[in-house]
Structures are given as C-alpha cells and as structure tokens.
C-alpha positions as CSV (number, residue, x, y, z in Angstrom):
1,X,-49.2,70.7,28.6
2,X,-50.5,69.4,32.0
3,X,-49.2,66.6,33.7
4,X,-52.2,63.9,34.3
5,X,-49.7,61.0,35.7
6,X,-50.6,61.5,39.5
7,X,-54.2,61.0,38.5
8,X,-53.9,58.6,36.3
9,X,-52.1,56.3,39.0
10,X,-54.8,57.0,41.7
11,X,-57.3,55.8,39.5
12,X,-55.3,52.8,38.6
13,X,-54.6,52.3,42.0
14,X,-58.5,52.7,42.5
15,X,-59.4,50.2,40.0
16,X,-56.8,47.7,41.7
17,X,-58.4,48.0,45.3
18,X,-62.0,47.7,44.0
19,X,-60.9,44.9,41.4
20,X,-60.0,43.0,45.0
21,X,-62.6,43.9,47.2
22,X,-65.3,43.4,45.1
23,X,-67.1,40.4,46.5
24,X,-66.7,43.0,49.9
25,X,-68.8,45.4,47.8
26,X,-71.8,43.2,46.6
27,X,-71.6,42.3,50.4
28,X,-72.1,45.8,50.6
29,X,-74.8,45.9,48.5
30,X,-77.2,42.9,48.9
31,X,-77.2,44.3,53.0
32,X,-78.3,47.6,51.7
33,X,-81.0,45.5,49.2
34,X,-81.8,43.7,52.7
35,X,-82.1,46.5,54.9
36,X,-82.9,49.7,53.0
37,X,-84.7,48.2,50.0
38,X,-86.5,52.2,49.0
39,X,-82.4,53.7,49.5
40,X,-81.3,50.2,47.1
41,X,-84.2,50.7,44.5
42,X,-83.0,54.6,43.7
43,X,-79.1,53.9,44.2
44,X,-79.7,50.5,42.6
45,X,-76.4,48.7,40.9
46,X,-76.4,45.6,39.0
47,X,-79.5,45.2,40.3
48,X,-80.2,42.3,37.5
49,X,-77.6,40.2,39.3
50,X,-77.7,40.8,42.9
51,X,-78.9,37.2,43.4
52,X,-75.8,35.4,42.0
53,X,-72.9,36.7,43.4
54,X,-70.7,35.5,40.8
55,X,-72.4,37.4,38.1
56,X,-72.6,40.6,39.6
57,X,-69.0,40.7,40.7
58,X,-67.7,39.6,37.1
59,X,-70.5,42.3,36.0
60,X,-68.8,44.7,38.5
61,X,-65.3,44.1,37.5
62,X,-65.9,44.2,33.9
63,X,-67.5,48.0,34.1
64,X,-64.6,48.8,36.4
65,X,-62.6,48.0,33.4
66,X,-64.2,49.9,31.3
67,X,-64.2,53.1,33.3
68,X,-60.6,52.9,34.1
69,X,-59.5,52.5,30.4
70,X,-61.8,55.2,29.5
71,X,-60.9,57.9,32.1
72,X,-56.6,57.1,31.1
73,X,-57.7,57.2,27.2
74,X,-59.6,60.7,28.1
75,X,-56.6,61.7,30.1
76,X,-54.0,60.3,27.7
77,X,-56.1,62.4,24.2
78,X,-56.3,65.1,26.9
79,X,-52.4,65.3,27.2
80,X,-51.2,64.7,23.3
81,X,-54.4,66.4,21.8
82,X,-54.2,69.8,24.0
C-alpha cells in the first residue's frame, strides 16, 4: 500500500496559501480581464463575479474546498480501497 501522506500535506498546505491569498488572486485576475481580455475570455474563472470582489473570493474559496476534500477523499479510498 502506497504512502499518499506527503501529498496529501502539499495539497493541504496548497489550499492554506491560496485560502489566504485569494483576494491577491482576483487581483490577479481582474488585471488579466483588464489587460488581456481575448487571454481572460478562454482562461476565464468565475467570470460571473469578477465585478464584486467579495463574491468571487468566497466563490473561489468555496471550490478550493471542494477540490481539496476531494483530492484527500480520492487519496484516502485510494490507500484503504487498493
């Protein structure tokens, strides 16, 4: 049975960092909506609420949740089903 703990931490740790930079990150991305609005239209996230910041950050942080539960329940069956 593998041992998934290192990666399971990094994405932990992952979810942490972009859990507290995420009003950095809509920064981020209402500059690229600004300045490179063809590059913003195909790589395009939360596009619904890049006009309220305080949407799209809760909007952010709540699918950051949800992809770092899912990835430790996929690495957590991974380890007790295999």
């Amino acid at each position: 049975m593998p041992d998934y703990t290192w990666i399971t931490v990094i994405v932990i740790v992952g979810g942490i960092f972009f859990w507290l930079t995420a009003d950095k990150v809509y920064q981020s991305h209402l500059n690229t909506k600004e300045h490179h609005p063809t590059l913003f239209k195909l790589t395009g996230f939360n596009v619904r609420y890049i006009g309220d910041r305080e949407k799209w950050v809760k909007h952010f942080r709540i699918q950051l949740v949800l992809v770092v539960v899912l990835f430790v329940a996929v690495m957590w069956m991974n380890a007790v089903l295999w």
